[in-house]
C-alpha positions in Angstrom: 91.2 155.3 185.4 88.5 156.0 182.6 87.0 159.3 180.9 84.0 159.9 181.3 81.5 160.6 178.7 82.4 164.5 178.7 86.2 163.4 178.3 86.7 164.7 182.3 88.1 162.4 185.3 85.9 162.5 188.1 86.2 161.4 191.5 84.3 158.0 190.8 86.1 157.1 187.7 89.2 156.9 190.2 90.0 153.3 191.3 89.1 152.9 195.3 91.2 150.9 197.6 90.0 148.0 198.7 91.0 149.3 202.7 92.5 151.8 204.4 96.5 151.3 205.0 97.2 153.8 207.6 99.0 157.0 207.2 99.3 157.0 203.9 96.0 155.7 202.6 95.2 159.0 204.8 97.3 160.8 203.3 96.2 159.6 199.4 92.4 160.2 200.4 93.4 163.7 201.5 94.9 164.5 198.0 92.0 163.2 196.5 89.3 165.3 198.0 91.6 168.5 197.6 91.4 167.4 194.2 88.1 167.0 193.7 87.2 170.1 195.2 89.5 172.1 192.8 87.9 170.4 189.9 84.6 171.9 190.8 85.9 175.4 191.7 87.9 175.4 188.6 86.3 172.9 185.5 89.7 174.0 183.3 91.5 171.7 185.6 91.7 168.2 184.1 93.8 165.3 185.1 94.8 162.9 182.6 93.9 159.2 182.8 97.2 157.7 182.2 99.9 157.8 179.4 99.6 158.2 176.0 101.3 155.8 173.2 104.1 156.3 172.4 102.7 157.5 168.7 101.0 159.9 170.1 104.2 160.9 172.7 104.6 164.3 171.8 100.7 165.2 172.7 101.8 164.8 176.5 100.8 167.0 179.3 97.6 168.6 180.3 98.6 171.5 177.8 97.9 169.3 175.0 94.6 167.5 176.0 92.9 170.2 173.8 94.7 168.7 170.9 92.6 166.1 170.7 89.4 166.9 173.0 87.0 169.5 172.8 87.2 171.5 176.3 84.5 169.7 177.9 83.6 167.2 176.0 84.8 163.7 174.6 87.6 162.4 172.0 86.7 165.0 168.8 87.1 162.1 165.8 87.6 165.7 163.5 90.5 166.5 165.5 91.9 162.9 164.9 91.3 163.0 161.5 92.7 166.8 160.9 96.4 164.9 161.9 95.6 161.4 160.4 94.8 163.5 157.2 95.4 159.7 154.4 92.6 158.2 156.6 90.4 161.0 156.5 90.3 160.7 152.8 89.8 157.2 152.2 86.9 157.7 154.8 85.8 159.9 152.5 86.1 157.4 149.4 85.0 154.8 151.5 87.9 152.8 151.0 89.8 150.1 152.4 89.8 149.0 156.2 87.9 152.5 157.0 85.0 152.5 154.4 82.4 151.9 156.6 83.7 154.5 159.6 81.3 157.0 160.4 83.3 159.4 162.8 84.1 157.6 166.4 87.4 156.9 166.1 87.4 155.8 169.8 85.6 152.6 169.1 88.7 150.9 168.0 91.7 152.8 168.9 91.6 153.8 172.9 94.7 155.6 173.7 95.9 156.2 177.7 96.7 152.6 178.2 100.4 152.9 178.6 103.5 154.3 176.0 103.7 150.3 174.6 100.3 150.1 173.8 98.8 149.4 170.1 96.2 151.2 168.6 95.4 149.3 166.0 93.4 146.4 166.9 94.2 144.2 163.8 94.5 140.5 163.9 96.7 140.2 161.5 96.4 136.3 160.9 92.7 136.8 159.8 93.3 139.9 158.1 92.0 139.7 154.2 95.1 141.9 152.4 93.4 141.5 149.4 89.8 142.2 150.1 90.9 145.0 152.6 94.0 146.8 150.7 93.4 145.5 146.9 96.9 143.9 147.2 97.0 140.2 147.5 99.6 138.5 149.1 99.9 135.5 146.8 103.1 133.4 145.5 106.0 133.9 147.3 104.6 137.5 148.8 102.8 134.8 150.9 105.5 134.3 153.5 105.6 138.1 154.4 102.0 138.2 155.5 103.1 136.6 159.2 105.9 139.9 159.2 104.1 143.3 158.1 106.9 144.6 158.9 109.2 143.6 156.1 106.8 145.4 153.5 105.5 148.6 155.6 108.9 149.6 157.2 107.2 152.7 158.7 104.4 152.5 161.4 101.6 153.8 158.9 100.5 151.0 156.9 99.1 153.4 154.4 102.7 154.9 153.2 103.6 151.5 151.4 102.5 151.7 148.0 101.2 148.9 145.6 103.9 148.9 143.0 107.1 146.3 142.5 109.6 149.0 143.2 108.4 150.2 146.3 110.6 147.1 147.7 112.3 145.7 144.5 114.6 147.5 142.8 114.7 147.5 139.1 117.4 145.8 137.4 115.9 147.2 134.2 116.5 150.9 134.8 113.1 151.9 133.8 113.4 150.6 130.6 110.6 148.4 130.4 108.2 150.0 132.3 106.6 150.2 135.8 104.0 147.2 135.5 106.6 144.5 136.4 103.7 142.1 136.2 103.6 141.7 132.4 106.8 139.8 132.7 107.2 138.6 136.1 104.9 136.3 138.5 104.3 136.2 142.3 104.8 132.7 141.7 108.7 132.0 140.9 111.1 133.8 142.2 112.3 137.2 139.8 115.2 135.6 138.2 113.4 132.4 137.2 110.8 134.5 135.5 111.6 133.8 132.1 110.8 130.4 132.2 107.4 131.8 132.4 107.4 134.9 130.4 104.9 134.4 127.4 107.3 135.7 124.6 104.1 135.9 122.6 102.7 139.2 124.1 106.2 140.5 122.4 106.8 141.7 118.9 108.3 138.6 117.9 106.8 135.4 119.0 109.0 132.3 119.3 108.4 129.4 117.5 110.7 126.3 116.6 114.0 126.3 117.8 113.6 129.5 119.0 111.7 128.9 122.5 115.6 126.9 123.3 117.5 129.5 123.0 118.6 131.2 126.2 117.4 134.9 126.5 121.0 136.0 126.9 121.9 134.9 123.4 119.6 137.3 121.8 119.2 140.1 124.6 123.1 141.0 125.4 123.5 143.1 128.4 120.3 142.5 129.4 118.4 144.6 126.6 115.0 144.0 125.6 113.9 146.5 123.6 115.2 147.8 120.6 116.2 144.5 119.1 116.2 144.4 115.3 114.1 142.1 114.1 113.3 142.5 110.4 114.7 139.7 108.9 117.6 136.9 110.4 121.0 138.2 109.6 121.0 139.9 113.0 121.3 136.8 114.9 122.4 134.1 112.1 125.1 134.3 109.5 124.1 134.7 106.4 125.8 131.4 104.7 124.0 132.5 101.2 125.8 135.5 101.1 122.5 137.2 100.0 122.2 136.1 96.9 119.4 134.4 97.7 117.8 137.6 99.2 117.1 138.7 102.7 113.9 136.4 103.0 115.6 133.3 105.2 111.8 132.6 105.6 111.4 131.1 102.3 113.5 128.4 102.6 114.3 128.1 106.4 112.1 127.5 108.7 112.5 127.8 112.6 112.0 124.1 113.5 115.4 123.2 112.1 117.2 126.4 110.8 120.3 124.0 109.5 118.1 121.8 107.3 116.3 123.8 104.5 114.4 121.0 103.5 112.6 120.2 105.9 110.7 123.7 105.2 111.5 124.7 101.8 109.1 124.3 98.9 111.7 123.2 96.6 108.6 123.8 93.7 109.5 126.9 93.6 112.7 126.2 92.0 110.7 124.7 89.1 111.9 121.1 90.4 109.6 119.6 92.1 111.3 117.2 94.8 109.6 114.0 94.6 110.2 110.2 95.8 113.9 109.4 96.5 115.2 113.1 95.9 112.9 114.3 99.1 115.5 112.6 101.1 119.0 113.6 99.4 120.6 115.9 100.7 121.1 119.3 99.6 124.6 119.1 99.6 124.7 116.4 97.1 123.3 118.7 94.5 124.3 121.8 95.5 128.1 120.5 96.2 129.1 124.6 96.7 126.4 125.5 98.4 123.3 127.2 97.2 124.3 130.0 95.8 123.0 129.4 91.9 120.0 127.5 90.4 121.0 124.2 88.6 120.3 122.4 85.7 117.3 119.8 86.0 116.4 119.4 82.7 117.9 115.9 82.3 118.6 113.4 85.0 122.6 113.2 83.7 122.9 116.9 84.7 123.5 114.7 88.7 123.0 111.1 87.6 126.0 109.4 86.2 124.9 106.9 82.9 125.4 103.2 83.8 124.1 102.1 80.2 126.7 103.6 78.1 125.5 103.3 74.6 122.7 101.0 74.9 120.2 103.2 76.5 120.4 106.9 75.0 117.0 107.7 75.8 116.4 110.1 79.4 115.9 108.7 82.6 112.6 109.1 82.7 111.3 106.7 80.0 112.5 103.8 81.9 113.1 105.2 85.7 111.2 106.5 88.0 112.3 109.0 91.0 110.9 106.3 94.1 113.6 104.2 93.9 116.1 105.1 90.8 117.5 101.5 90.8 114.3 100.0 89.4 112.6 100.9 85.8 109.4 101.0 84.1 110.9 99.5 81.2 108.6 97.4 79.0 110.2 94.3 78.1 107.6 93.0 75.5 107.5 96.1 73.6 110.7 97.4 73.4 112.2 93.7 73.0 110.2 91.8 71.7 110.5 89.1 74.3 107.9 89.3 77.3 108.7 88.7 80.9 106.2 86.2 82.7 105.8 84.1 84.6 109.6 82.6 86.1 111.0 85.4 83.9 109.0 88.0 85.6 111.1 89.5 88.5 114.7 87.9 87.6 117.1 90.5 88.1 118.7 92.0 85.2 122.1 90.5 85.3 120.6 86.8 85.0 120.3 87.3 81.0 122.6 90.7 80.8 125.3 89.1 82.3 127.6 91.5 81.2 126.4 94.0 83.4 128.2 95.2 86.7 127.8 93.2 90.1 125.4 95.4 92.7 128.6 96.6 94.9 130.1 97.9 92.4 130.3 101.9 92.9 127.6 104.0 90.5 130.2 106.3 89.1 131.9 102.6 87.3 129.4 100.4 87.1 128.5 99.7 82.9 124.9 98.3 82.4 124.9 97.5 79.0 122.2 95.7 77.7 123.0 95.3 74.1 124.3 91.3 72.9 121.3 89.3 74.7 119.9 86.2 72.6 116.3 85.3 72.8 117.1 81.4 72.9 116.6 79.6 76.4 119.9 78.0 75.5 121.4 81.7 76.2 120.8 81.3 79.6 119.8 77.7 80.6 121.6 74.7 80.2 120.5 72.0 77.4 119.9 69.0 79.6 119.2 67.6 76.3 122.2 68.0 75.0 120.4 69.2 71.9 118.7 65.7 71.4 115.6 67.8 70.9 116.3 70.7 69.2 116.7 74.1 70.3 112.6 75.2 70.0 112.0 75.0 74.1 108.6 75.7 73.8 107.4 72.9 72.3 107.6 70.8 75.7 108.4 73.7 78.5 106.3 76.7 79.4 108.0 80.0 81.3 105.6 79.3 84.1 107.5 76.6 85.7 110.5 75.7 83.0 109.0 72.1 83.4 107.4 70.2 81.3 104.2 69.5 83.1 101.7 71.1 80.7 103.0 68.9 77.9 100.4 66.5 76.2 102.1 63.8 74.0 100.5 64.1 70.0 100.1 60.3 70.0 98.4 57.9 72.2 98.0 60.9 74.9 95.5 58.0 76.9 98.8 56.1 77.5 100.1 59.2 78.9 97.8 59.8 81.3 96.3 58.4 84.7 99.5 56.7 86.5 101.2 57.6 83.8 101.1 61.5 84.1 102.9 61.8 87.2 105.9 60.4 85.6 109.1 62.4 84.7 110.2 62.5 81.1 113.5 60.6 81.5 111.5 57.7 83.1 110.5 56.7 79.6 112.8 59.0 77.5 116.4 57.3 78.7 119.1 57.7 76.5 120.5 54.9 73.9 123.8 55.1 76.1 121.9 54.6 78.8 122.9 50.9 80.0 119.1 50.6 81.3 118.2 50.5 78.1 118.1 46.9 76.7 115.5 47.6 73.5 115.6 48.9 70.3 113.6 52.2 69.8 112.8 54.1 66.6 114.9 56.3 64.9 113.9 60.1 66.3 113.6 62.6 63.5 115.6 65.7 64.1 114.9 68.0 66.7 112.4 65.5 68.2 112.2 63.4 71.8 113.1 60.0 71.2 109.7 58.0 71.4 109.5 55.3 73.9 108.4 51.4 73.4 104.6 51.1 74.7 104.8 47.9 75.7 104.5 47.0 79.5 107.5 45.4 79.6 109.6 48.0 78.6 109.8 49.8 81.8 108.1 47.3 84.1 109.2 44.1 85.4 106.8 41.0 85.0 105.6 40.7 88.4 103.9 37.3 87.7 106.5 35.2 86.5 105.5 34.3 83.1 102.1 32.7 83.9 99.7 34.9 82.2 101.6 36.2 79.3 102.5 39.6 78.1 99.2 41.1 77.8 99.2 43.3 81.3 96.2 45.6 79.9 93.7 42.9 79.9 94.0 43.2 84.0 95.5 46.0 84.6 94.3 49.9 83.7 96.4 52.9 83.3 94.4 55.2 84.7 94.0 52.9 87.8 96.2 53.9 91.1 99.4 52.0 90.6 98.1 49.9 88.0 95.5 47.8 90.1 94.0 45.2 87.8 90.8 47.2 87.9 89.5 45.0 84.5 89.9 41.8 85.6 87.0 39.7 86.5 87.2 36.3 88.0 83.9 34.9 86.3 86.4 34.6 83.1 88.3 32.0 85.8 87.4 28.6 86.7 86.8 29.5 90.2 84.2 31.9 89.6 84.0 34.5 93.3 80.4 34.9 94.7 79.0 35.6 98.1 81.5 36.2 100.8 84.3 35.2 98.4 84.3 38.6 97.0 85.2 41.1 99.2 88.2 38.4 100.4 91.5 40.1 98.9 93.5 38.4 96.1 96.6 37.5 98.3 94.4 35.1 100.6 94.0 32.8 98.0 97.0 33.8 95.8 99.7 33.7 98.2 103.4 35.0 97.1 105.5 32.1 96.8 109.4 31.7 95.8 109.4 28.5 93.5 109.7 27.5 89.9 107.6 29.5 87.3 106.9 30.0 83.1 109.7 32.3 83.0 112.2 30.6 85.8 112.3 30.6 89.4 111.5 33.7 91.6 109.1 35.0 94.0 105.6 36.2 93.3 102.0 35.6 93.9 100.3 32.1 92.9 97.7 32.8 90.2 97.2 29.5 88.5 97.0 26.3 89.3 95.3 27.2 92.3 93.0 24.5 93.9 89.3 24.9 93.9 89.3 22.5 97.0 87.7 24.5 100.5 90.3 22.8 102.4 92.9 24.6 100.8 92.1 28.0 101.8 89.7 26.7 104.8 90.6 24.8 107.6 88.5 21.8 108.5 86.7 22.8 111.9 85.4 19.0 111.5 88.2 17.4 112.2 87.6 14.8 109.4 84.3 13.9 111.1 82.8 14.8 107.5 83.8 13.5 104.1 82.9 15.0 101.0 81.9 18.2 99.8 81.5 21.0 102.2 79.0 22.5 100.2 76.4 19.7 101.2 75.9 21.6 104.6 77.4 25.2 103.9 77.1 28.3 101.1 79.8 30.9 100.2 77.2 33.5 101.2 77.7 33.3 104.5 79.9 29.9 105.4 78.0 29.4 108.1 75.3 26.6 108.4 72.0 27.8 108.4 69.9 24.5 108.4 70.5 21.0 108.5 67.9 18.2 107.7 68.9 15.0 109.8 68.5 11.9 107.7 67.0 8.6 108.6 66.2 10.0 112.2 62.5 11.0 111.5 61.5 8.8 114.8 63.6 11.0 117.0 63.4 14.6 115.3 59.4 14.2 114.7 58.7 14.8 118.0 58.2 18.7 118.3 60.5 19.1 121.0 63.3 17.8 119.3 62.9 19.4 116.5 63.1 23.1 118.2 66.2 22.5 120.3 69.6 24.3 118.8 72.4 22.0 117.2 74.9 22.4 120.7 71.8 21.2 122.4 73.0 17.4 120.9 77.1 17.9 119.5 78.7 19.3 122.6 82.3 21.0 121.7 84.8 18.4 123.0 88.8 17.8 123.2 89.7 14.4 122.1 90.2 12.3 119.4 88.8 12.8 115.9 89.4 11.0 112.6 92.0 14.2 111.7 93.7 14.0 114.8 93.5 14.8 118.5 92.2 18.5 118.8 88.8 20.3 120.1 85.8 20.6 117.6 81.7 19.8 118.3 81.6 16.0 118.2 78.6 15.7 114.9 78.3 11.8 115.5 76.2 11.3 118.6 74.3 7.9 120.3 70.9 7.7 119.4 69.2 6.7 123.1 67.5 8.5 125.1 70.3 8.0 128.4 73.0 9.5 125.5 71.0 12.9 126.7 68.8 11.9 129.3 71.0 10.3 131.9 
């Protein structure tokens, strides 16, 4: 059944049946039109079109339909709103869900329906609790929006309030505030909220070490204000025992609060801490702790004095603070005596060997340098056994301690091409030496022995005796090995033109072992050799021509260029015999030839015509 417009039932807002049912359709249709008539005798009686909600339970019964309707009329949205009295006023502010409501209430909540029905038409899967309420339901407040219920425990959505401890409780007692959301997120659960609590908003911002400390250590009992703060003695232990002051800050800083250093400018102490001594220690100075400025005014108020007596000057004339093992000293002009060259970089103890091996602890080592000689003999060995004096540097230079950059006074052309490559004891061998089988002159004092110039002194005659003793009319000393650069064979008998001169010695001077000028041996044949070309030549003729070879060839190319044919005019005049190549006639044949069986072109040939023309 429905209300009508005037909030009255009438007879057609009734269902009808469909068809009678007998008796008691009858019967129901009699009731009705008593009913009906009643109503229009009396328009005070109303008949109510079917149960309220159970909300609005207590408003049953036709005494109470004036509660909420005007006698006569419709739903009164006034009368609704003079009980709903939180949703009149945000009517009024024209907030939230009912902001735009201008006074029918009945458009969305229809009561009669029945005790379990809802008034509130609100899908709650599309509802927008932040645009509609102000309250977003983010984080982990995003689960609850499928169950109003575990937020708004009563039926009024409007009596839950918009504040944390409306349904958390507050382990902070009030302490801290009501705006939980300066500490705590939607998005972590409460007890993990310090992993995102900026402790930068704070009075004391956490820097360093600081940010890995847990909150407990500093907040005991969970209190987190009221901490003291002024300086660090209320959470570290002052190790100083404040004479230092209260200001940790000036030598501590929070990266690493056990390791001053790493933060402390050290300047202020009026030592700077430079080079090596940035990386000492503190303890290694300040063996009881710092507690007291210390000396720095010499480097032996911490450094021990290796050098006893020999070095009284400070430190710092000599050493410097990158390394403290290795000085600045200047050996040329506090000694006299200049390192360079092989010298430069030796370590002290290869001169001063009276100083202490390297592993040898600090506190006892003794680096005296006191007692050193300037003589080379002080440190290298004589391999001269004093044969030459004891002035080094007449023959040996510091830049290689040989004696390469020494140019012999006398003769120094001798000394030079093949020669220069030569070690000194090549020549300069000792008169024990049993190599030695010349005299030599008597060396003055503290001079090198001079050698013997002669050839023969140091090499062996490699011809034998057979062309005497002079070696430099041949050979050259600043030829490679010696090659007999000056000799020229137009001073022979056998003088070498054309293709004789590029032909190397040992094709006509062959080694042989037999009897020479100075006895029997092996070496090359330089004289007699035979001017003969059959005995460097063989003879391709086979004997088939006697006499000089030269008659038909030249040492410019040994080949035979031209030929006149003798005594044969009335066979070579004609002009076709005279064009046709030598193999045309001598045919290369295998037989027998005045030298012997063998294969050569055959030079004697018949004269006939049927010889060629068969």
């Amino acid at each position: 059944m429905a209300v009508s417009s005037r909030g009255r039932a009438s007879i057609a807002d009734f269902p009808r049946p469909s068809a009678p049912a007998g008796p008691v359709c009858a019967l129901a249709l009699s009731v009705l039109l008593w009913a009906a008539g009643h109503a229009a005798a009396a328009p005070q009686l109303q008949v109510s079109p079917g149960p309220l909600s159970n909300a609005h339970a207590r408003l049953e019964g036709i005494a109470n339909c004036q509660r909420c309707h005007d006698a006569g009329r419709a739903l009164a949205a006034d009368r609704c709103l003079s009980c709903h009295k939180p949703i009149a006023e945000r009517i009024a502010q024209k907030k939230g869900l009912h902001r735009t409501v201008t006074g029918d209430c009945v458009r969305c909540h229809v009561e009669h329906r029945g005790a379990d029905a809802d008034l509130r038409r609100l899908d709650r899967q599309s509802f927008n609790h932040a645009a509609e309420t102000g309250f977003a339901l983010d984080g982990l407040h995003a689960r609850a929006a499928s169950n109003c219920n575990s937020c708004h425990k009563t039926r009024s959505f409007l009596a839950a309030r918009p504040v944390c401890e409306s349904c958390h409780a507050d382990t902070h007692k009030g302490t801290l505030g009501r705006d939980c959301t300066r500490c705590h997120r939607t998005t972590v659960a409460f007890k993990q909220s310090r992993t995102q609590f900026d402790h930068a908003t704070a009075r004391f911002a956490l820097t360093g070490a600081h940010r890995e400390v847990a909150c407990e250590k500093c907040h005991v009992d969970r209190v987190f204000r009221g901490l003291s703060f002024d300086d660090c003695t209320p959470c570290h232990k002052a190790l100083h025992r404040r004479q230092l002051g209260r200001t940790c800050a000036s030598c501590h800083v929070t990266d690493r609060w056990a390791a001053a250093s790493h933060g402390f400018d050290h300047a202020k102490t009026g030592f700077t801490l430079a080079g090596a001594h940035v990386q000492v220690p503190c303890s290694r100075c300040h063996t009881a702790g710092v507690r007291m400025a210390l000396a720095h005014d010499r480097c032996s108020a911490c450094h021990a004095n290796p050098h006893r007596e020999s070095v009284r000057e400070d430190c710092g004339k000599c050493h410097t603070d990158v390394t403290f093992r290795k000085g600045t000293f200047d050996h040329a002009a506090r000694t006299g005596f200049p390192l360079s060259d092989r010298h430069d970089g030796l370590a002290c103890r290869k001169c001063h060997t009276s100083l202490s091996a390297p592993d040898v602890p600090l506190t006892l080592k003794v680096l005296d340098f006191r007692g050193a000689s300037r003589d080379c003999g002080s440190c290298h060995k004589d391999q001269h056994k004093g044969e030459f004096g004891r002035y080094c540097e007449s023959c040996h230079r510091p830049s290689t301690f040989k004696a390469a950059g020494f140019t012999h006074p006398r003769t120094p052309e001798f000394f030079a091409g093949s020669h220069q490559g030569l070690t000194c004891v090549k020549c300069h061998v000792r008169p024990a030496d049993p190599r030695v089988q010349r005299p030599a002159p008597e060396p003055a004092p503290g001079r090198a022995t001079p050698p013997a110039t002669a050839c023969s002194a140091c090499h062996a005659d490699v011809h034998l005796g057979q062309v005497g003793a002079a070696c430099d009319r041949c050979h050259a000393v600043e030829a490679p090995k010696f090659q007999p650069v000056k000799f020229s064979h137009t001073t022979a008998s056998f003088a070498l033109d054309g293709k004789h001169t590029t032909v190397p010695c040992a094709k006509c001077h062959a080694s042989q072992t037999a009897q020479f000028p100075s006895g029997t041996g092996t070496a090359r044949r330089l004289k007699p050799v035979s001017a003969e070309c059959g005995s460097c030549h063989q003879d391709p003729h086979l004997g088939q021509v006697q006499g000089s070879c030269a008659r038909c060839h030249s040492a410019a190319t040994f080949k035979m260029t031209s030929y006149q044919h003798a005594g044969l005019d009335n066979l070579f005049g004609v002009a076709t015999h005279a064009r046709l190549a030598c193999r045309s006639c001598h045919k290369t044949e295998t037989g027998r030839f005045p030298a012997g069986w063998g294969t050569a072109v055959r030079l004697r040939v018949g004269r006939t015509c049927l010889e060629c023309h068969p």
